[in-house]
C-alpha positions in Angstrom: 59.5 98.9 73.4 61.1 101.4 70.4 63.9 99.7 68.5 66.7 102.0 69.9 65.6 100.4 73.6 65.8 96.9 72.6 68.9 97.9 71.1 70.2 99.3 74.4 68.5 96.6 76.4 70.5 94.1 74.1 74.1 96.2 74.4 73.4 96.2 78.4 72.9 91.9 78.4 76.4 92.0 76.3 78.4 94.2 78.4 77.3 92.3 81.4 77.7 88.9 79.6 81.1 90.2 78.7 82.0 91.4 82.1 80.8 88.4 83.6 83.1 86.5 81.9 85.9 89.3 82.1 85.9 89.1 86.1 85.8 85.0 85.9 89.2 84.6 83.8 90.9 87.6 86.1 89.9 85.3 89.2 91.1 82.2 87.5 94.6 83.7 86.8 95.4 84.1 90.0 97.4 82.0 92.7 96.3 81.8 96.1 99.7 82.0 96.8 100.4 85.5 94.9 97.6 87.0 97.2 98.6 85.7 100.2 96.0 83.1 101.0 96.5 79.0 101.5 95.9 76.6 98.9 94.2 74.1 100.8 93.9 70.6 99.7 90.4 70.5 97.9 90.6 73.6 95.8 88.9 72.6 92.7 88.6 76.1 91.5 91.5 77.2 89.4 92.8 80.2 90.6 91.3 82.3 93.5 87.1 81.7 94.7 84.8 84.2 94.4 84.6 84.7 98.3 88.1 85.2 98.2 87.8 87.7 95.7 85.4 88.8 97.8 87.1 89.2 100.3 90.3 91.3 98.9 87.8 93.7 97.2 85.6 94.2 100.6 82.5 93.4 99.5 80.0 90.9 99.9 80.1 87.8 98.2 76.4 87.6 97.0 76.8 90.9 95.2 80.0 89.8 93.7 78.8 86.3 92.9 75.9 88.4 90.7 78.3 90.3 89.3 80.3 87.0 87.7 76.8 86.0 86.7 75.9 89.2 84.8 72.8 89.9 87.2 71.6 93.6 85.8 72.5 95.0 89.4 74.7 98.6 90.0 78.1 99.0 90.0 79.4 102.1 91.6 83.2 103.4 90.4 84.4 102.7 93.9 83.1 99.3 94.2 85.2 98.5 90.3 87.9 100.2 92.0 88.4 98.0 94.7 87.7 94.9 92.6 90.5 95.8 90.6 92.8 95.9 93.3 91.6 92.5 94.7 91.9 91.0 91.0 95.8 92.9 90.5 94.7 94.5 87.0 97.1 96.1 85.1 96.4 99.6 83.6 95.2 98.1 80.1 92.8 95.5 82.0 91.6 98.2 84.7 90.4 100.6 81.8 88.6 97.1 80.1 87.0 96.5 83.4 85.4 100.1 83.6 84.6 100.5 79.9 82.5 97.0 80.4 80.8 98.4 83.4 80.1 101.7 81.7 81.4 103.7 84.2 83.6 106.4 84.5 87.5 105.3 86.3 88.1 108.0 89.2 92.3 107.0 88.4 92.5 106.0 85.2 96.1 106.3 85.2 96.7 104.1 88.1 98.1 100.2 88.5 97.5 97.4 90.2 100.7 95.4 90.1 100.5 92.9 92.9 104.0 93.3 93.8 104.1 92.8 97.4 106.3 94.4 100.0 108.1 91.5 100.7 109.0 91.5 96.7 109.9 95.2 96.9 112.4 94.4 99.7 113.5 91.5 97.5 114.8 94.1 94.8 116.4 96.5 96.7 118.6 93.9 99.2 120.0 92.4 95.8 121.4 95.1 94.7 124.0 95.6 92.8 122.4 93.0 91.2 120.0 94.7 88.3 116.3 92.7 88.9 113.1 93.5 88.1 109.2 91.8 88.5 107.5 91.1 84.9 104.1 89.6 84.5 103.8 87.4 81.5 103.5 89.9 78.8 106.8 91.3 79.6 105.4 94.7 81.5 108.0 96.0 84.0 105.9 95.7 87.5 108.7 97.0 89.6 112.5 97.6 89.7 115.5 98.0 91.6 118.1 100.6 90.6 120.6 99.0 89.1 117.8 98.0 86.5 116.8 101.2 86.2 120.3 102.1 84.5 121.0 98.8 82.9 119.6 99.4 79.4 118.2 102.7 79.6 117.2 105.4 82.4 113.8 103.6 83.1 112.8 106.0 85.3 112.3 108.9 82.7 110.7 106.0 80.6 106.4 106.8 80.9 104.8 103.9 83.0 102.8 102.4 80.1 105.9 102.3 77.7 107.6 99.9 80.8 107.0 96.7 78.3 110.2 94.9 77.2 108.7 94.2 74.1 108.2 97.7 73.5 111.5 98.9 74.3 113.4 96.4 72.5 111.7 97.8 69.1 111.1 101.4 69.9 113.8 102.7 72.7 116.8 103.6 70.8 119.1 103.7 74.4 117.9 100.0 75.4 118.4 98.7 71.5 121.8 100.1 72.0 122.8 98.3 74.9 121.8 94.6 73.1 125.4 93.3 71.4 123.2 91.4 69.3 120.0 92.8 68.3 118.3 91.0 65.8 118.9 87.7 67.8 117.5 89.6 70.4 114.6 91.2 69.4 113.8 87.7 67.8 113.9 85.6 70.2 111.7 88.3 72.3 109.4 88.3 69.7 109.5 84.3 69.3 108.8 84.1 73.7 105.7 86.8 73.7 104.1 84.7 70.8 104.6 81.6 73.0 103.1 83.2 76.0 100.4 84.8 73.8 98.9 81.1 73.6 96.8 81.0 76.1 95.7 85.0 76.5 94.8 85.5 72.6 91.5 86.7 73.6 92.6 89.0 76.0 92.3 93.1 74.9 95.4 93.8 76.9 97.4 91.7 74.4 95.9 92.5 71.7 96.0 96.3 72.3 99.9 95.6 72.5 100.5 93.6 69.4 98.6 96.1 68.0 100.6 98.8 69.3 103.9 97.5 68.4 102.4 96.8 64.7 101.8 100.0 63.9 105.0 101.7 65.7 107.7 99.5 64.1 108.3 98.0 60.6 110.8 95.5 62.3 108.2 93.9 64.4 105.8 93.6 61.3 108.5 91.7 60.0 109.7 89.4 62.9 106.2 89.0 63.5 105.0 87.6 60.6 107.8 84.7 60.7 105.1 83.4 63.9 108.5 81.7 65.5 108.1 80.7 69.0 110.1 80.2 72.0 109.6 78.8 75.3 111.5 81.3 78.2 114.4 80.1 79.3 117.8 81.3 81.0 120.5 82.6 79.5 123.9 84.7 79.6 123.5 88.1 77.7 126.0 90.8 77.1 125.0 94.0 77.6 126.6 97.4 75.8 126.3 99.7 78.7 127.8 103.4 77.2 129.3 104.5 80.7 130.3 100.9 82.7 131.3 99.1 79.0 130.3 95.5 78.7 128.3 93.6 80.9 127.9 89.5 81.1 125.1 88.7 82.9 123.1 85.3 83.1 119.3 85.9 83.6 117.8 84.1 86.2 114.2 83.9 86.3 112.2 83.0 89.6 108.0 82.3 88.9 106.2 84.0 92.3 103.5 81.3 91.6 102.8 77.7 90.5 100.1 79.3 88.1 103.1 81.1 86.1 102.5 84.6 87.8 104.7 87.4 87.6 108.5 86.1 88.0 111.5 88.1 89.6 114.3 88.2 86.5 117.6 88.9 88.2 120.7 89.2 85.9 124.1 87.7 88.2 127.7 88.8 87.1 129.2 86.0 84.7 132.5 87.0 85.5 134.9 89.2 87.4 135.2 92.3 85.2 131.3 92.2 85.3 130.6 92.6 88.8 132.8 94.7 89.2 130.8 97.2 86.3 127.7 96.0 88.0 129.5 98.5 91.4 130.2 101.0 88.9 126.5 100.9 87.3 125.2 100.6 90.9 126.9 103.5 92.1 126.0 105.8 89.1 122.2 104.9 89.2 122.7 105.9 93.3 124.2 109.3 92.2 121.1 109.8 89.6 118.0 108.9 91.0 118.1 110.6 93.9 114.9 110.4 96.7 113.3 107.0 96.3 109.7 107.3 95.9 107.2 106.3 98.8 105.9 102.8 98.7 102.4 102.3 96.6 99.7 101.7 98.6 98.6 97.9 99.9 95.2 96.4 98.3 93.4 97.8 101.1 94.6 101.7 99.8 96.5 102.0 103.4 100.2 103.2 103.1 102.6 100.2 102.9 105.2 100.0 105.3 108.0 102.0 104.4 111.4 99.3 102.3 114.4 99.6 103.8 117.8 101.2 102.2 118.9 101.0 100.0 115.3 101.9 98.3 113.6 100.9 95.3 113.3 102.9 92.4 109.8 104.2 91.3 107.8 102.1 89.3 104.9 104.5 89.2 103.4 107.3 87.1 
């Protein structure tokens, strides 16, 4: 064998190793619970099994047991595809998963949340209530309208910018709306380093640190003071230019015991606020116009259509 095939022959045993072990910390991450199967009382596995996996992705469990053991076996696009979906990959994991299995994504700019329909309903029946579904790096999964308005139009805001993080350093309309920014944007800092902890391997959260490093001085700077924060609730005031000032207490509600995704509602604090929070409800009504058709369920069949009022899109 030449050189330049042992060197291939070595790349191929580290993609797979690498994949392997990519596919085995997505499974672990997730809840039964998030996907919609029982616990059951003698799960030793943490997170999901490979069978269920499996089973979400619709295909067999041998080949995807070989798979998670970096077997040199074939992975087709549409196969990846679906093993995304069953796994919930975000856009930053999805392109990992594909660049690891050296093949080409037929979406590339697609999603998979995991927000299910029952979630989306959620949103929309608490309006006026701005909410909103984050996963632990502070990515905006899905939104109701009132959110959409709250600190910027989020709507016209491209689906892989939808990162508070990002917005809070880069987005001069959602800066403007915080009363006090620097405590702000520190304390969002201090919370994604504390949640960082335990995914500092992870290309998704490094691509963003990354990201935010090079866009914005500021987060150099509040970076480098490596403060931390554990989340926690808390009353904000919000500048809104058209509604005036808003205080709102976040509440935040964990979709899992495995500290999923969480539903972050903000609740008037007062009178005069929910009373602005009609006024911001009814503008975002006036604005957005049609709401956008339902993503698709795991399964890539239409989901059943969420009842008015609708959710804003959350999509490219």
């Amino acid at each position: 064998m030449t050189t330049t095939a042992h060197q291939a022959a070595a790349e191929s045993d580290i993609r797979r190793s690498e994949l392997a072990a990519f596919l085995r910390s997505r499974r672990e991450r997730i809840a039964p619970e998030q996907v919609g199967l029982p616990r059951g009382r003698r799960r030793r596995t943490p997170g999901l099994r490979r069978e269920e996996v499996a089973q979400l992705a619709a295909v067999g469990v041998t080949w995807y047991t070989w798979l998670e053991q970096g077997r040199d076996i074939h992975v087709s696009a549409q196969v990846l595809d679906a093993i995304a979906r069953g796994l919930q990959l975000d856009r930053s994991e999805r392109t990992h998963l594909f660049a690891l299995a050296g093949a080409v994504d037929p979406s590339p700019g697609s999603e998979c949340t995991g927000v299910p329909d029952s979630l989306r309903t959620l949103l929309a029946q608490l309006e006026p209530i701005p909410a909103c579904v984050q996963n632990s790096r502070y990515d905006i999964l899905a939104y109701n309208r009132t959110y959409s308005r709250l600190m910027c139009d989020l709507d016209a805001v491209p689906p892989e910018d939808r990162n508070c993080l990002w917005l809070s350093f880069t987005n001069e309309q959602w800066r403007a709306t915080q009363t006090d920014r620097e405590e702000a944007i520190r304390t969002m800092a201090a919370k994604f380093r504390a949640s960082m902890a335990g995914h500092l391997a992870e290309p998704p959260w490094k691509a963003l640190v990354k990201r935010l490093h090079d866009a914005s001085p500021e987060f150099r700077e509040v970076w480098a003071r490596h403060e931390v924060v554990r989340p926690g609730d808390k009353t904000k005031t919000f500048r809104h230019p058209r509604v005036g000032l808003l205080r709102l207490v976040g509440t935040s509600l964990w979709t899992s015991p495995e500290g999923g995704p969480r539903l972050l509602a903000y609740t008037p604090a007062d009178e005069e606020a929910r009373e602005r929070l009609e006024k911001l409800y009814a503008l975002a009504l006036a604005e957005a116009g049609p709401a956008a058709p339902a993503p698709a369920d795991l399964a890539g069949a239409p989901a059943p259509a969420v009842p008015a009022p609708a959710l804003a899109s959350d999509r490219a």
